[in-house]
mmCIF file as gemmi writes it, N, C-alpha and C atoms, coordinates in Angstrom:
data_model
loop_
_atom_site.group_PDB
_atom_site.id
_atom_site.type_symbol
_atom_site.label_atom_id
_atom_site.label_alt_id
_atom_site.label_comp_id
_atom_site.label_asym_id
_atom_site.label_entity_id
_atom_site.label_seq_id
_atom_site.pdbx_PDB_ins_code
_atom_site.Cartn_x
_atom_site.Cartn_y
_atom_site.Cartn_z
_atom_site.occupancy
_atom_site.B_iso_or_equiv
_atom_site.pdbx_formal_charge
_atom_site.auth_seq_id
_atom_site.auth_asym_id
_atom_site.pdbx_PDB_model_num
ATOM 1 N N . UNK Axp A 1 ? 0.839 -1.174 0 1 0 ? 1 A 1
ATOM 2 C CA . UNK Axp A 1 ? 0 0 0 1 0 ? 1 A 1
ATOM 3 C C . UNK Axp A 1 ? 0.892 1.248 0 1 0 ? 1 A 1
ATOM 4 N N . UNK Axp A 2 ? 0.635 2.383 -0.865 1 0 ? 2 A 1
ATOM 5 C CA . UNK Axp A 2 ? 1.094 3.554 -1.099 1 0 ? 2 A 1
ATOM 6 C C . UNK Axp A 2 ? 1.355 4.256 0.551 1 0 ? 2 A 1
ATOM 7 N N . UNK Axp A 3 ? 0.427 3.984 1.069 1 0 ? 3 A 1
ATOM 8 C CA . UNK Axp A 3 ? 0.287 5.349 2.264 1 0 ? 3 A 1
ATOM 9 C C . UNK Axp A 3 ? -0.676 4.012 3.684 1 0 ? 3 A 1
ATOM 10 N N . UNK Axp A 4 ? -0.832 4.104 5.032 1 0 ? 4 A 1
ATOM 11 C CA . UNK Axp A 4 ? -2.141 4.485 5.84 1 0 ? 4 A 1
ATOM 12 C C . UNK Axp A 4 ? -2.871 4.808 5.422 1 0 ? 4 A 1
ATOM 13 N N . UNK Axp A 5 ? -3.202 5.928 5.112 1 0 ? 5 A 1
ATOM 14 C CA . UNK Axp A 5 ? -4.57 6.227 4.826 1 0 ? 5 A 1
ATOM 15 C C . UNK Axp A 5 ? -4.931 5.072 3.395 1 0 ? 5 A 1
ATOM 16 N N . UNK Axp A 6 ? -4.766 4.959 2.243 1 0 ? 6 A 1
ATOM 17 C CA . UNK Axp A 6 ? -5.358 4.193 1.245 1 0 ? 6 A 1
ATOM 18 C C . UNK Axp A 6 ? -5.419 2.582 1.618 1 0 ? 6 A 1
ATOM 19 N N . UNK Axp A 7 ? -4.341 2.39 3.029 1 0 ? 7 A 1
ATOM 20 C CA . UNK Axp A 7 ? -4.719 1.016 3.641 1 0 ? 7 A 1
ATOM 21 C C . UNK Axp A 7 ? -6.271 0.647 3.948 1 0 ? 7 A 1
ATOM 22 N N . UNK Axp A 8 ? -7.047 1.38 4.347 1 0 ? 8 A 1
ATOM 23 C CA . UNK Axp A 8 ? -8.205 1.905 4.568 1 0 ? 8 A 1
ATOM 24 C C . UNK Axp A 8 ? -8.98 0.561 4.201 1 0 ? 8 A 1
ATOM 25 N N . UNK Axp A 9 ? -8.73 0.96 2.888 1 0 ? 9 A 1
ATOM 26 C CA . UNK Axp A 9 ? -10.038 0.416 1.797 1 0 ? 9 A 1
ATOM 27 C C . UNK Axp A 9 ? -9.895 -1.655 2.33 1 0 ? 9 A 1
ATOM 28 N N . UNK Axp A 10 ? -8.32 -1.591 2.82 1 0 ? 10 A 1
ATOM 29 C CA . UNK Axp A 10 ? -8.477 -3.424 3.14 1 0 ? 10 A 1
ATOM 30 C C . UNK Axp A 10 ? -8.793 -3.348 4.359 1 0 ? 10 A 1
ATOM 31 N N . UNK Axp A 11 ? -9.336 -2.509 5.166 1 0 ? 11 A 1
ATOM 32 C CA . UNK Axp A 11 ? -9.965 -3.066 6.693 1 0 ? 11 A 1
ATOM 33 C C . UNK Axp A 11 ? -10.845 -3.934 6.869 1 0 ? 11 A 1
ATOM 34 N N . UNK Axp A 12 ? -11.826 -3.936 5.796 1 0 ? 12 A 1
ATOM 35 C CA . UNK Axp A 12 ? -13.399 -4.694 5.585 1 0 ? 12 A 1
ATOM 36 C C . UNK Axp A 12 ? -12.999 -5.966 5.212 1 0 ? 12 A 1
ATOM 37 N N . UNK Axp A 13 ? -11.734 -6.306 5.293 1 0 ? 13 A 1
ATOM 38 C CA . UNK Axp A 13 ? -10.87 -7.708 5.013 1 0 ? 13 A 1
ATOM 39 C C . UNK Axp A 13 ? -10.254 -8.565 6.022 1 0 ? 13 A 1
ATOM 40 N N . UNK Axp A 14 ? -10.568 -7.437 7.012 1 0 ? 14 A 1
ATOM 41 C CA . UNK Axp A 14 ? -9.566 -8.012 8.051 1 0 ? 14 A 1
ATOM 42 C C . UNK Axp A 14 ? -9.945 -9.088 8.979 1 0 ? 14 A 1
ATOM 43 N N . UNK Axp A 15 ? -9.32 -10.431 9.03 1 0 ? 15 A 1
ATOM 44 C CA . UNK Axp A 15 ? -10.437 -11.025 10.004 1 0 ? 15 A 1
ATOM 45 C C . UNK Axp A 15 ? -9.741 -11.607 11.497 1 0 ? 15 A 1
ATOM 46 N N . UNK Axp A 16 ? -8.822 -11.075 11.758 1 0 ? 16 A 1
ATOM 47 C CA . UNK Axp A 16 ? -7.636 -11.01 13.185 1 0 ? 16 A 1
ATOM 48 C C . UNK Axp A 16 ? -8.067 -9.984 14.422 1 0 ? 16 A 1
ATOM 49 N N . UNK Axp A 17 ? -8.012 -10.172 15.37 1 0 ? 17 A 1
ATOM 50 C CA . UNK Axp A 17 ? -8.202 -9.797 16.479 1 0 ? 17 A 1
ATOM 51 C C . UNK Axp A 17 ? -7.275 -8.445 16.135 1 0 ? 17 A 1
ATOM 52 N N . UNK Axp A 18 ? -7.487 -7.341 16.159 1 0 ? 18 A 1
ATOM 53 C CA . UNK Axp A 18 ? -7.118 -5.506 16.671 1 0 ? 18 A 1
ATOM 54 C C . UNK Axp A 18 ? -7.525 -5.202 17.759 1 0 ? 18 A 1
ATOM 55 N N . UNK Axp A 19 ? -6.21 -4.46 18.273 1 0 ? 19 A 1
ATOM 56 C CA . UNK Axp A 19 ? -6.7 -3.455 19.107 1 0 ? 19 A 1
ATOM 57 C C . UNK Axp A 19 ? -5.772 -2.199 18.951 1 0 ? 19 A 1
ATOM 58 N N . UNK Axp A 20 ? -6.524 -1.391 18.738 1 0 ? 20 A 1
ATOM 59 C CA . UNK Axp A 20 ? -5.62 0.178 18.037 1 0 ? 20 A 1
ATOM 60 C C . UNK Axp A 20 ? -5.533 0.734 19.205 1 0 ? 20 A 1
ATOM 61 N N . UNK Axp A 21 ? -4.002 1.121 19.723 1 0 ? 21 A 1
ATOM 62 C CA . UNK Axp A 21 ? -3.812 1.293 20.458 1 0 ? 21 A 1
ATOM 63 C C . UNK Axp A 21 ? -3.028 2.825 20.21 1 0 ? 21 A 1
ATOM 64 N N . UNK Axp A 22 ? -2.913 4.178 20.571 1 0 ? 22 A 1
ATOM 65 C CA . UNK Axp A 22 ? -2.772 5.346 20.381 1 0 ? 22 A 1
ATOM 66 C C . UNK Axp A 22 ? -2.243 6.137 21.249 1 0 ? 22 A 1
ATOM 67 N N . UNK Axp A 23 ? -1.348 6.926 21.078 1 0 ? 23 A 1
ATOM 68 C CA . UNK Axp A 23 ? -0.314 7.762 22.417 1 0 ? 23 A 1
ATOM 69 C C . UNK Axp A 23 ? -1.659 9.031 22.243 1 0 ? 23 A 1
ATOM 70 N N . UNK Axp A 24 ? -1.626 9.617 23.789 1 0 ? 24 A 1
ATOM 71 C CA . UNK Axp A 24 ? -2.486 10.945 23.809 1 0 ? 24 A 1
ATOM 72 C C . UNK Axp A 24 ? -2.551 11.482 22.515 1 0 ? 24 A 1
ATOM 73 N N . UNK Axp A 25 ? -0.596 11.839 22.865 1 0 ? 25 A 1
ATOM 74 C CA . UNK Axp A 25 ? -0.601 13.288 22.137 1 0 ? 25 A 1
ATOM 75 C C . UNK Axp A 25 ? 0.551 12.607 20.455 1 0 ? 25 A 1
ATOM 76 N N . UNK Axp A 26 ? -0.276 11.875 19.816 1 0 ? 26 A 1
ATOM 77 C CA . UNK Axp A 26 ? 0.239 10.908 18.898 1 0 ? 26 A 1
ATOM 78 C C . UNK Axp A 26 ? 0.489 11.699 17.713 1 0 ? 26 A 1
ATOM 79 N N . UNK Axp A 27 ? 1.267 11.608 16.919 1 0 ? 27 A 1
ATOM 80 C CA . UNK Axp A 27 ? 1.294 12.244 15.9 1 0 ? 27 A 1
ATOM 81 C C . UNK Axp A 27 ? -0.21 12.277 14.417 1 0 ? 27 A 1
ATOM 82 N N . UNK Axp A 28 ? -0.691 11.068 14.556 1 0 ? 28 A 1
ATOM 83 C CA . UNK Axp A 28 ? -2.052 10.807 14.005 1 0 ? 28 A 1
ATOM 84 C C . UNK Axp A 28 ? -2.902 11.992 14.592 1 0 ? 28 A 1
ATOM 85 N N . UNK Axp A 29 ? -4.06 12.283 13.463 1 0 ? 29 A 1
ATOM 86 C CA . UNK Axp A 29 ? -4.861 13.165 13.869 1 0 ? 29 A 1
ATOM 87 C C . UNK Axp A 29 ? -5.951 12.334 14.627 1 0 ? 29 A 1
ATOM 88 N N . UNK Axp A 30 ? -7.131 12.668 15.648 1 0 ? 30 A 1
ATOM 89 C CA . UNK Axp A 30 ? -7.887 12.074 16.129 1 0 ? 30 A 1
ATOM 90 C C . UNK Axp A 30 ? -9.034 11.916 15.125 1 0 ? 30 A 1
ATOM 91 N N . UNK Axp A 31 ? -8.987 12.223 14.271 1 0 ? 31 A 1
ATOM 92 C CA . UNK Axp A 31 ? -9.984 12.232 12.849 1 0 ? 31 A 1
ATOM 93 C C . UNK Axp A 31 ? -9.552 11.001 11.97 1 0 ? 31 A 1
ATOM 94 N N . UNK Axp A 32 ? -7.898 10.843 12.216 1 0 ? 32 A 1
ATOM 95 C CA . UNK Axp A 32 ? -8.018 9.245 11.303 1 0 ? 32 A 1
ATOM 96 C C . UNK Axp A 32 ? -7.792 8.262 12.333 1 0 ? 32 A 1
ATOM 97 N N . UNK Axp A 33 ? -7.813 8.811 13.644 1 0 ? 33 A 1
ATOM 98 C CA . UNK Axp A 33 ? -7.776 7.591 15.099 1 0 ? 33 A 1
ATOM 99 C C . UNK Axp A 33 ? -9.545 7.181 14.73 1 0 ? 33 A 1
ATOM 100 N N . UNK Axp A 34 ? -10.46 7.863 14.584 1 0 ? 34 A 1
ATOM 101 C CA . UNK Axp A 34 ? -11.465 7.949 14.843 1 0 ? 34 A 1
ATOM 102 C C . UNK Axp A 34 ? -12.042 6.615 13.125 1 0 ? 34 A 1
ATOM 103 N N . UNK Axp A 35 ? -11.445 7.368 12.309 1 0 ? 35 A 1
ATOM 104 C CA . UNK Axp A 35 ? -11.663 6.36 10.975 1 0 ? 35 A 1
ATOM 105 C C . UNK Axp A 35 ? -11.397 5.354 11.225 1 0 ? 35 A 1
ATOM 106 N N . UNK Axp A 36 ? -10.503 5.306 11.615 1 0 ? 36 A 1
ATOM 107 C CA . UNK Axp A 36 ? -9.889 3.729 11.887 1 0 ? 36 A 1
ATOM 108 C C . UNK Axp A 36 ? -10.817 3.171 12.709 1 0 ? 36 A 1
ATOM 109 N N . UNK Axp A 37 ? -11.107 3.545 13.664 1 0 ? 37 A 1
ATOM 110 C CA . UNK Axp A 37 ? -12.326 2.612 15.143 1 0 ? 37 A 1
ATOM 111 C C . UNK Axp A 37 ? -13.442 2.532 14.009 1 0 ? 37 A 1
ATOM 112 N N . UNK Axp A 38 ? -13.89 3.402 13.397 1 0 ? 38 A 1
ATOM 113 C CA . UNK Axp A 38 ? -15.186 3.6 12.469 1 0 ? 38 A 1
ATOM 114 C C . UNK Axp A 38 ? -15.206 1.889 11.559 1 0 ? 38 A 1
ATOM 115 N N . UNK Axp A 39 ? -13.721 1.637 10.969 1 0 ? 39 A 1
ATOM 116 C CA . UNK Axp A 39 ? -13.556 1.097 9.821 1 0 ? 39 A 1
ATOM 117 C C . UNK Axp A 39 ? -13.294 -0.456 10.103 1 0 ? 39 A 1
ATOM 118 N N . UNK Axp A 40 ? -13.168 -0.651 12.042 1 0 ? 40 A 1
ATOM 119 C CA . UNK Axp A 40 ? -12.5 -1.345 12.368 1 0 ? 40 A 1
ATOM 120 C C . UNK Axp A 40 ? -13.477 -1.5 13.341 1 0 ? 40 A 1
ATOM 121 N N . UNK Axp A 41 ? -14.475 -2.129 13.741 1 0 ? 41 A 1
ATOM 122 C CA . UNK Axp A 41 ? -15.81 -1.951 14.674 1 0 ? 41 A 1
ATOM 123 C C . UNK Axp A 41 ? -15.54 -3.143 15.117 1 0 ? 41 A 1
ATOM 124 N N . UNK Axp A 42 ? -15.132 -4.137 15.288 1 0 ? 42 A 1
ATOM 125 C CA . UNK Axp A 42 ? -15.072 -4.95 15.701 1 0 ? 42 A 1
ATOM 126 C C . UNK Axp A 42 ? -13.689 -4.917 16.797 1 0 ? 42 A 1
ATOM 127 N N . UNK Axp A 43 ? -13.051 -4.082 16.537 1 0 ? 43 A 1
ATOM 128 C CA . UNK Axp A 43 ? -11.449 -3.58 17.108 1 0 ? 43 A 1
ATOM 129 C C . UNK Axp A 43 ? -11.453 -3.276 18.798 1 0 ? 43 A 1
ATOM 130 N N . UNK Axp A 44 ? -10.328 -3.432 19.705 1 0 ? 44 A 1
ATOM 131 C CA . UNK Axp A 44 ? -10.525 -2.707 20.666 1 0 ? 44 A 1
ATOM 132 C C . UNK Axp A 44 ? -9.765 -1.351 20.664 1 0 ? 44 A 1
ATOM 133 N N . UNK Axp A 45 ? -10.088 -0.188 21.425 1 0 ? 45 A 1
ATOM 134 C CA . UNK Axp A 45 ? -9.556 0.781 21.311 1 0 ? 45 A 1
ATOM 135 C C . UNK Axp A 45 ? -8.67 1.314 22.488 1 0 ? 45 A 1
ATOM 136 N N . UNK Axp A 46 ? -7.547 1.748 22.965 1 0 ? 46 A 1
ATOM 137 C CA . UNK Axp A 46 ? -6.593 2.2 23.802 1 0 ? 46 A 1
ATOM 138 C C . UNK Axp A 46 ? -6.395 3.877 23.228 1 0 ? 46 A 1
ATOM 139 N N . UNK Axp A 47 ? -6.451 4.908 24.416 1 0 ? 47 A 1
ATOM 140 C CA . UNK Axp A 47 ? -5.745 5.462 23.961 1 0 ? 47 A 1
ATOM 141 C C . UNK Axp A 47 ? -4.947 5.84 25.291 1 0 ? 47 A 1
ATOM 142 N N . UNK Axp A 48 ? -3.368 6.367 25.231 1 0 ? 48 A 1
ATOM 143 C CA . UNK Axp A 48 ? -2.699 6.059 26.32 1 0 ? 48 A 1
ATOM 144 C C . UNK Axp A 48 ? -2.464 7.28 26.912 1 0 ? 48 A 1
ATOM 145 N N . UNK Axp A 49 ? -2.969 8.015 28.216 1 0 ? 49 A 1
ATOM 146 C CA . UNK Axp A 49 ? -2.814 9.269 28.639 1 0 ? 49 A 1
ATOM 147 C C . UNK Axp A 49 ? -0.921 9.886 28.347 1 0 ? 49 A 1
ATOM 148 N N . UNK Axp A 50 ? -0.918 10.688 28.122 1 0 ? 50 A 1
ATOM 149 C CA . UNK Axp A 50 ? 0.403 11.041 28.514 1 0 ? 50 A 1
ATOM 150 C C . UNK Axp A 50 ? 1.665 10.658 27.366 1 0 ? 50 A 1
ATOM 151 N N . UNK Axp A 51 ? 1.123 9.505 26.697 1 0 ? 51 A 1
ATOM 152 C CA . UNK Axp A 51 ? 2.005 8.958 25.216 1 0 ? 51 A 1
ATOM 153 C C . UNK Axp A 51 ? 2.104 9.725 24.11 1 0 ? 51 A 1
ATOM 154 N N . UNK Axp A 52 ? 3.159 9.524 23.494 1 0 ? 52 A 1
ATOM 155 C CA . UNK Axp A 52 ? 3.448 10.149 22.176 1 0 ? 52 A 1
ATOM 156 C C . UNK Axp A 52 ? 3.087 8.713 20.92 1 0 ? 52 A 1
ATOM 157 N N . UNK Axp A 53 ? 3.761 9.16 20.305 1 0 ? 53 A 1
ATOM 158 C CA . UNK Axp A 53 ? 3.896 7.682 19.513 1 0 ? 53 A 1
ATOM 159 C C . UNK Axp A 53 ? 4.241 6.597 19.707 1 0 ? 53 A 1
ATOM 160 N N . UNK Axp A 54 ? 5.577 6.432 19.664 1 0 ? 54 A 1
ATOM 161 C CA . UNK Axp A 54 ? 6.086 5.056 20.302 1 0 ? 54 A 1
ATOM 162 C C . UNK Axp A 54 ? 5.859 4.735 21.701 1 0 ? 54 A 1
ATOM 163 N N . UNK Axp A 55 ? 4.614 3.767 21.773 1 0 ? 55 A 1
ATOM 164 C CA . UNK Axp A 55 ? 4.304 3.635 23.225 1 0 ? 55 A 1
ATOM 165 C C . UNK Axp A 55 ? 4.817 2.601 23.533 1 0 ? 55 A 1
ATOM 166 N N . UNK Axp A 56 ? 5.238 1.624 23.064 1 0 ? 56 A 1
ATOM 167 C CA . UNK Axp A 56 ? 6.331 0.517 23.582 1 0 ? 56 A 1
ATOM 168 C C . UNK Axp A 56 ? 7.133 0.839 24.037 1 0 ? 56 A 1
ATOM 169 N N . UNK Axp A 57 ? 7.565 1.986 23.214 1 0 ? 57 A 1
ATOM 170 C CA . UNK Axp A 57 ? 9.294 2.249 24.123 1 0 ? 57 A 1
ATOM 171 C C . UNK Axp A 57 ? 8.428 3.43 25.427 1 0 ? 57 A 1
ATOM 172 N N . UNK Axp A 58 ? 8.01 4.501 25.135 1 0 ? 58 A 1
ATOM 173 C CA . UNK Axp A 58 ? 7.365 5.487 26.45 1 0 ? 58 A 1
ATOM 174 C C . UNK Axp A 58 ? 6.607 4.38 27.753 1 0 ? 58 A 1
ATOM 175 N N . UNK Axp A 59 ? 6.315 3.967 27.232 1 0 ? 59 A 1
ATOM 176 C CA . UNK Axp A 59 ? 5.162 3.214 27.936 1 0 ? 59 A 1
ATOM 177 C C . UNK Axp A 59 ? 5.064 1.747 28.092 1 0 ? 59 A 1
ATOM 178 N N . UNK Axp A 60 ? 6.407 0.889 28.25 1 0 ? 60 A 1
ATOM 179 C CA . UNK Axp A 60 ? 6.02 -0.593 27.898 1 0 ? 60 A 1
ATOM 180 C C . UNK Axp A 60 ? 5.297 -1.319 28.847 1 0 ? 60 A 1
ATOM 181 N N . UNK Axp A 61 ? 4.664 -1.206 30.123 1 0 ? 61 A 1
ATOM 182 C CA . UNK Axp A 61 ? 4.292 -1.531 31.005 1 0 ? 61 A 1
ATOM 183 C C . UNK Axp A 61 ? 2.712 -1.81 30.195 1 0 ? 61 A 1
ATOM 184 N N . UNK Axp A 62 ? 2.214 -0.356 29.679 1 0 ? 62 A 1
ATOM 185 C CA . UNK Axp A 62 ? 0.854 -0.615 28.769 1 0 ? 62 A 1
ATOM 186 C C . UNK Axp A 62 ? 0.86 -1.467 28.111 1 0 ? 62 A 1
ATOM 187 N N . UNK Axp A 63 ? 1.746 -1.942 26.964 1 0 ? 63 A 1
ATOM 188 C CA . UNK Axp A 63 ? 1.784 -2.98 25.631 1 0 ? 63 A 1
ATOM 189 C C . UNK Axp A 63 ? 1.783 -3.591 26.364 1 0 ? 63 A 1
ATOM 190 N N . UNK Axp A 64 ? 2.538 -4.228 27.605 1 0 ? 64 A 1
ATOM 191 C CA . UNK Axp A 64 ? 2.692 -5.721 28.064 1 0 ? 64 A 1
ATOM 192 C C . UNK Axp A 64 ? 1.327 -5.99 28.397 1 0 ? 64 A 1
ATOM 193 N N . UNK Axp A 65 ? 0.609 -5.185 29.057 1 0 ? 65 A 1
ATOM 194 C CA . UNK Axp A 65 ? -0.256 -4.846 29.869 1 0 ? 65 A 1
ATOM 195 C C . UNK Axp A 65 ? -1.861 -6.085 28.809 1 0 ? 65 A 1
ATOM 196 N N . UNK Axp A 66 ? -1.704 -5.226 27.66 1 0 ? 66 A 1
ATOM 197 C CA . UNK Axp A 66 ? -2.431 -5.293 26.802 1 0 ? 66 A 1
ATOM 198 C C . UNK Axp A 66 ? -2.335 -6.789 25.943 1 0 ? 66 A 1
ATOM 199 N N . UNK Axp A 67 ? -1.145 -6.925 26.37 1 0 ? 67 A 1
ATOM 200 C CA . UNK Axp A 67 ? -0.668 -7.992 25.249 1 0 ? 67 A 1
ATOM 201 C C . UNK Axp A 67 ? -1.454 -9.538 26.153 1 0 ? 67 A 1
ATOM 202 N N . UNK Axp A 68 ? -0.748 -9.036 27.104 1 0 ? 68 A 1
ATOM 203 C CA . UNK Axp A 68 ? -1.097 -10.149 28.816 1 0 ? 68 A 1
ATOM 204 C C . UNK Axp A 68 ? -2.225 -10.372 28.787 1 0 ? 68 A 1
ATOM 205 N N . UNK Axp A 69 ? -3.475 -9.27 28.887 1 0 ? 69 A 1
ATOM 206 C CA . UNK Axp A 69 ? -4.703 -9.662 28.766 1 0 ? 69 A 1
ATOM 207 C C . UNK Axp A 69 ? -5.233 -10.349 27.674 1 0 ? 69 A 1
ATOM 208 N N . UNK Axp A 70 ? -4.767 -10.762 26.894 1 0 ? 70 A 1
ATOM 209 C CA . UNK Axp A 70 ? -5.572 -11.445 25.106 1 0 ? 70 A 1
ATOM 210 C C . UNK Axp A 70 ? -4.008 -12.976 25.162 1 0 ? 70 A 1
ATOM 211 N N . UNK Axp A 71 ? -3.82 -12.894 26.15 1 0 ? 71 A 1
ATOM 212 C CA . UNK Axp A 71 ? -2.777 -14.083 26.405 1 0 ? 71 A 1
ATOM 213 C C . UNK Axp A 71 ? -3.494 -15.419 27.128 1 0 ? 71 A 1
């Protein structure tokens, strides 16, 4: 895929367990955080107070956190 955003169009394909997980203050706008949950309804959603982007590395206690529970 060219870009994220034109990934889009294969969400309605997807048939794996998501959970979109998002730093506060993430570089994504909350308008394509929001597409994505829209596109992805079956998905769980995180978003992480206080995170930037890389929340594995800011934040690995969350990912484990997250990972642990669907373990």
């Amino acid at each position: 895929m060219p870009s994220l955003i034109t990934a889009r169009s294969r969400y309605a394909d997807v048939e794996a367990l998501v959970h979109l997980v998002y730093g506060e203050n993430d570089w994504s706008r909350p308008s394509d955080r929001e597409a994505n949950k829209k596109l992805l309804p079956a998905a769980d959603f995180t978003q992480v107070p206080g995170a930037d982007h890389f929340i594995a590395l800011e934040r690995p206690e969350v990912v484990a956190d997250l990972l642990n529970a669907v373990a």
